[in-house]
C-alpha positions as CSV (number, residue, x, y, z in Angstrom):
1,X,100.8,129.8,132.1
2,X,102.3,131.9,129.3
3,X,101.0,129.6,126.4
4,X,103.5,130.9,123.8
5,X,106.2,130.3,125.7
6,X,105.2,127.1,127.0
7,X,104.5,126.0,122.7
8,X,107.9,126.9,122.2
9,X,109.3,125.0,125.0
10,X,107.4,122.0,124.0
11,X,108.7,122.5,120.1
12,X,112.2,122.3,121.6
13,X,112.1,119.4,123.4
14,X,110.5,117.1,120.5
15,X,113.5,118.9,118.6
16,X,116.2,118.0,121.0
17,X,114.6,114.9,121.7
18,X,115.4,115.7,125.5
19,X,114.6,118.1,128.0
20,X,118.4,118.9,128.9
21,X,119.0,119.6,125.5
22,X,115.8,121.8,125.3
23,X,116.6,123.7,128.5
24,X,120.1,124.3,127.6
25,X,119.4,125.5,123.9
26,X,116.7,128.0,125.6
27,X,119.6,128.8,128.2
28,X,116.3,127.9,130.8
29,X,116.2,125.7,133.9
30,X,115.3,121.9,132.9
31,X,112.8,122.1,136.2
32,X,111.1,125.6,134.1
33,X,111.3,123.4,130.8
34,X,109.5,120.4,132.3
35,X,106.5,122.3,134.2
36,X,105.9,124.2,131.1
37,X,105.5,121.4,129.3
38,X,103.2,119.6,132.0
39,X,101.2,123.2,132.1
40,X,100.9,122.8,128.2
41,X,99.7,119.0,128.7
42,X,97.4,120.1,131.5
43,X,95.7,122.9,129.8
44,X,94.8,121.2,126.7
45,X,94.0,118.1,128.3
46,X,96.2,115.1,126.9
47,X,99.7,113.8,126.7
48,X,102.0,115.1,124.4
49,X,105.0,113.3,125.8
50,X,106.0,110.0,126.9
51,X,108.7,110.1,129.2
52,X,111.1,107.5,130.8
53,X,114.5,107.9,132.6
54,X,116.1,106.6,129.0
55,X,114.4,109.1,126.6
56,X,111.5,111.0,125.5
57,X,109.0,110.0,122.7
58,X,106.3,112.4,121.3
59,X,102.8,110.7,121.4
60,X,99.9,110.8,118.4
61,X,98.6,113.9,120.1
62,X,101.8,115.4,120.4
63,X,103.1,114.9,116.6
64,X,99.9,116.8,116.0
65,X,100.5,119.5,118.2
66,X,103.8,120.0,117.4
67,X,102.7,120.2,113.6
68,X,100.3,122.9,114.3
69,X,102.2,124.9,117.4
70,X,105.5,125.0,115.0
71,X,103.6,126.7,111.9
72,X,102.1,129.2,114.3
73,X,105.5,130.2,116.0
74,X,106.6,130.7,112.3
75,X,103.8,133.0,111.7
76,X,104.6,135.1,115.1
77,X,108.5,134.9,114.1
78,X,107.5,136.3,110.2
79,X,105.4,138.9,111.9
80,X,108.1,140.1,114.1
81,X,110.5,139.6,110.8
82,X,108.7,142.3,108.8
83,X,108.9,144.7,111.0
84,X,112.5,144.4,111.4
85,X,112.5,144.2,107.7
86,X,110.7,147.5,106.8
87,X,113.4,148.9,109.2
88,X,116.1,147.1,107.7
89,X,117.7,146.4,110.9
90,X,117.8,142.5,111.7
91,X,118.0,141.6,115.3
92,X,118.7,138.6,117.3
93,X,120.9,135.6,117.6
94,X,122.0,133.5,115.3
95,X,123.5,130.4,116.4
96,X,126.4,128.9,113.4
97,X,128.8,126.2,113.4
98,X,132.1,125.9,111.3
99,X,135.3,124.0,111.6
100,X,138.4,125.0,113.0
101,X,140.6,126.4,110.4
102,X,137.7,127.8,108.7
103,X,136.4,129.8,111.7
104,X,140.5,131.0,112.1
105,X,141.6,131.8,108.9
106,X,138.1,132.7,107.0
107,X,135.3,133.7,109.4
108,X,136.4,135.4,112.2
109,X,138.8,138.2,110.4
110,X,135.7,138.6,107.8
111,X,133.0,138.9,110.8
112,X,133.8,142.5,112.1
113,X,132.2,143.8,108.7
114,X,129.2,141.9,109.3
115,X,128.8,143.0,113.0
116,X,129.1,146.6,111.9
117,X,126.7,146.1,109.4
118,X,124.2,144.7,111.6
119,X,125.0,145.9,114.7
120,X,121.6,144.2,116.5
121,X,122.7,140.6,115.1
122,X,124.3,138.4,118.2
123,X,126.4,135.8,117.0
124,X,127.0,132.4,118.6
125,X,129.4,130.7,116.9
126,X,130.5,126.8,117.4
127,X,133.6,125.8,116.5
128,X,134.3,122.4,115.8
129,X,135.2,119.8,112.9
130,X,132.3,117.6,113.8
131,X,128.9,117.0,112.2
132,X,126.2,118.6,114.3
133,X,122.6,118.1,114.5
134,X,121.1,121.6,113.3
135,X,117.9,120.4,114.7
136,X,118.5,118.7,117.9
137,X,121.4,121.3,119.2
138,X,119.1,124.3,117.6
139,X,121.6,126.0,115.3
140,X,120.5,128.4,112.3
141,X,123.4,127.2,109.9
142,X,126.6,125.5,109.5
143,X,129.3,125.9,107.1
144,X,130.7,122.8,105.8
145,X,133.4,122.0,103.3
146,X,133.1,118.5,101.4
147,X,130.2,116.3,99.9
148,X,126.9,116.5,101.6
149,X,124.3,114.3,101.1
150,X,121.2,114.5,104.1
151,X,118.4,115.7,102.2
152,X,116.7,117.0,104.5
153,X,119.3,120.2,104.7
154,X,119.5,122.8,102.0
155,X,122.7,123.4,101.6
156,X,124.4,126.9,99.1
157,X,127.3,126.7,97.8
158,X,129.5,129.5,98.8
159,X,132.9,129.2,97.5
160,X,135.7,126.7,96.7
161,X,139.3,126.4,98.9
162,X,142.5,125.8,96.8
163,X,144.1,122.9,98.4
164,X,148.1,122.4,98.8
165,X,150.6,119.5,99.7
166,X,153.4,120.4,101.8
167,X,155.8,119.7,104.7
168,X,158.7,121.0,106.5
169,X,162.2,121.9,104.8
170,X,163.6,119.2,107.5
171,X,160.7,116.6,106.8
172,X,162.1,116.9,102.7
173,X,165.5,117.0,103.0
174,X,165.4,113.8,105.2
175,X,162.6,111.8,102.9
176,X,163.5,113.3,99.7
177,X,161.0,115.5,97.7
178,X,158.1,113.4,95.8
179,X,157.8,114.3,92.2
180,X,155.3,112.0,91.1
181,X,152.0,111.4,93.5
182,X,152.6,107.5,93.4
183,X,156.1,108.3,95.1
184,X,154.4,108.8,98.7
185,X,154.0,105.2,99.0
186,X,157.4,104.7,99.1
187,X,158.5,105.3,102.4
188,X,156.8,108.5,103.0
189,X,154.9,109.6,106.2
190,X,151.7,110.9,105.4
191,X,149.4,112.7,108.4
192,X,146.1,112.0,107.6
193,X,143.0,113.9,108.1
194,X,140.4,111.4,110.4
195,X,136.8,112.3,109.1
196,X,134.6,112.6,112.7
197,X,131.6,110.8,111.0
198,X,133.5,107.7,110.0
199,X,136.8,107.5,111.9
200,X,138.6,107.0,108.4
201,X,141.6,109.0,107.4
202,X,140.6,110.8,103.9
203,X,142.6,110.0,101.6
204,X,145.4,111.9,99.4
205,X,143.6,113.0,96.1
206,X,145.3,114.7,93.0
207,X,144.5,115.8,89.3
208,X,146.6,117.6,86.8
209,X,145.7,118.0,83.0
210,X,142.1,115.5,83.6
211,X,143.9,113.3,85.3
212,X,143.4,112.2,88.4
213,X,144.7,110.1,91.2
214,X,143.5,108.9,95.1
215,X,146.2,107.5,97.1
216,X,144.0,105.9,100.2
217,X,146.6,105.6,103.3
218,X,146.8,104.1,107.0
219,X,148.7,107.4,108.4
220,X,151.5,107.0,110.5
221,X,149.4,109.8,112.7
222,X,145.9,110.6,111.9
223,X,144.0,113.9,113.8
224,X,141.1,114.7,113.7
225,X,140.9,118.1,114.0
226,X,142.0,121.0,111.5
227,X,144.6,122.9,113.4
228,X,145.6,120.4,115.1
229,X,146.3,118.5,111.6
230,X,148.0,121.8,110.1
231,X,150.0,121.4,113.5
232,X,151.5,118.2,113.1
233,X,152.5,119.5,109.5
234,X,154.5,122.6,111.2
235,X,156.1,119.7,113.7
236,X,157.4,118.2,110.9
237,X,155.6,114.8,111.4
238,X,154.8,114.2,107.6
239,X,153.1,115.4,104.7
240,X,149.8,116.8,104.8
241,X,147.2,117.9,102.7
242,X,145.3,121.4,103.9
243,X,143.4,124.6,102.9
244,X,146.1,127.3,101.0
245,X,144.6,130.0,103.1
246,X,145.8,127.7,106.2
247,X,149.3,127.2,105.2
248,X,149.6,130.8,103.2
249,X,151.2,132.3,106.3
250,X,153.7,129.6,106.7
251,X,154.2,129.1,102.8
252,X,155.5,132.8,102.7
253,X,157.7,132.2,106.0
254,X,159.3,128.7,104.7
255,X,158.2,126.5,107.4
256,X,156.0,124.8,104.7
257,X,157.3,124.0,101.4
258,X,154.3,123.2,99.2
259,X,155.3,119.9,96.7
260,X,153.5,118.1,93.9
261,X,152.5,121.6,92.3
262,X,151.6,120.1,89.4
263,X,149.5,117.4,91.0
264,X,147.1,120.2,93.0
265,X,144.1,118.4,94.8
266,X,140.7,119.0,93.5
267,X,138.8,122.3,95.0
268,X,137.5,121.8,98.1
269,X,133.6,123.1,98.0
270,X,132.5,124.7,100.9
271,X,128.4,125.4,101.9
272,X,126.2,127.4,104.2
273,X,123.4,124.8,105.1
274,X,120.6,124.7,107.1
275,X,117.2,122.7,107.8
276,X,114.9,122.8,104.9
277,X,111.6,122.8,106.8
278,X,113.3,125.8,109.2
279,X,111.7,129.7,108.7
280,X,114.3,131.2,107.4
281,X,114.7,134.4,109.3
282,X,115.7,138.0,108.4
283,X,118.9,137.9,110.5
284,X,120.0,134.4,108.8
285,X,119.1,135.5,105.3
286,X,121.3,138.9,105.4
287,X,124.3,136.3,107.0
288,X,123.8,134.1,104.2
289,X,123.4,136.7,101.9
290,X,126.7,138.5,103.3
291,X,128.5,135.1,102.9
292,X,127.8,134.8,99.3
293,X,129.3,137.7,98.9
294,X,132.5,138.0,101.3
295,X,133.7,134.0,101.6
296,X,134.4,132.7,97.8
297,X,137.7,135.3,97.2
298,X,138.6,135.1,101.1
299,X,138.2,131.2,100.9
300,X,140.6,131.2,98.0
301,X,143.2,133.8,99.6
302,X,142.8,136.8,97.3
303,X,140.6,139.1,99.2
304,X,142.2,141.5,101.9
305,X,139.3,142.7,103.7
């Protein structure tokens, strides 16, 4: 038994909270995953895991374990950090999540820079507009936009999206062109972004001069899903609200009409986050590091690289 490798595939699995999730995150057989494990339980002699068909739960012994196996994989990974330090040349994978206009229109034309920068760096990148569990599904970072409030993430703020109101020149000059926020309750179709943790369309928000104003709607067509949402805007199914950097392209071309200019939404934040009791390793500090410095003027639309 190759100890090491059997500590981390025990860490994963309490992680994951299955042995599936384990073996897939390790890209590993779940049969390889499982007899490590029962090597691991055999050599030192108790149970670490309790397993039925439903779930897995870590035992007394096992919490323990897990304590003192994680701190020493940190060491090993801080070791093997500083080497790749002194050489200034991070390598590995880094596994990040981002939602779906972000990735398009922010992350992916900015990430050739930072794969020629650090050419040893493998990215994985997950793109969805869901919440995902950094721990359980083993990714090194996320970046959200919006409030976040689990404190048991750290989460750097790296830049603030202008926001824009628009729809179709056909959509406007059938329903008229709102001049005041409260007019979109009169007769107005509004497509509304469906938040994936609570299934509720957000609402239409607004501020000009201090002033501001929520308009909370029951959407003629709620999506859940950025470019899909953008999409329904280009169909000329209603008004949406969405990123400036999403709808710049089709601002410039007229299939959007932006409204309400003097009634902007608030800023949209956006942060890199990531688990608060995770090493943080070389290749993920130059990302985030990198981030700081490339995302807030490409997030608002004035950087061209």
């Amino acid at each position: 038994m190759d100890q090491l490798v059997a500590m981390r595939a025990f860490a994963r699995v309490v992680e994951a909270g299955s042995f599936t999730r384990a073996a897939d995150s390790l890209d590993m057989p779940n049969a390889t995953m499982s007899k490590l494990v029962q090597e691991l339980e055999s050599h030192l002699g108790v149970r670490l895991l309790q397993r039925t068909t439903r779930k897995v739960s870590v035992t007394p012994e096992g919490q323990d374990y897990y304590a003192k196996a994680t701190r020493i994989l940190r060491d090993i990974e801080d070791v093997d950090a500083s080497f790749n330090l002194a050489r200034g040349n991070p390598r590995g994978s880094l596994r990040i999540d981002v939602g779906g206009l972000t990735a398009r229109d922010v992350l992916i034309p900015l990430l050739p820079d930072f794969m020629t920068r650090y050419p040893d760096v493998r990215i994985d990148l997950g793109v969805a507009d869901r919440a995902v569990d950094l721990i359980g599904d083993n990714v090194d970072c996320v970046i959200r936009g919006g409030a976040l409030d689990d404190s048991s993430l750290v989460a750097r703020p790296i830049g603030d999206a202008v926001m824009v109101t628009c729809a179709t020149p056909a959509y406007l000059k059938h329903y008229g062109v709102p001049a005041y926020p409260e007019e979109l309750k009169n007769g107005h179709r509004l497509i509304g972004y469906v938040s994936a943790q609570n299934g509720r369309a957000m609402p239409f928000r607004f501020e000009s001069k201090g002033e501001r104003i929520e308009i909370k709607i029951e959407p003629r067509l709620g999506v859940n899903e950025s470019n899909a949402h953008l999409a329904a805007g280009l169909a000329g199914l209603g008004i949406v609200q969405t990123f400036a950097h999403a709808a710049q392209a089709a601002l410039a071309e007229g299939t959007l009409v932006e409204i309400l200019k003097k009634w902007r939404p608030p800023s949209y934040p956006f942060h890199v986050v990531y688990p608060q009791n995770r090493y943080v390793t070389h290749r993920l500090r130059v990302f985030i590091d990198w981030l700081l410095d490339v995302f807030p003027d490409k997030v608002r639309g004035t950087r061209t690289r």
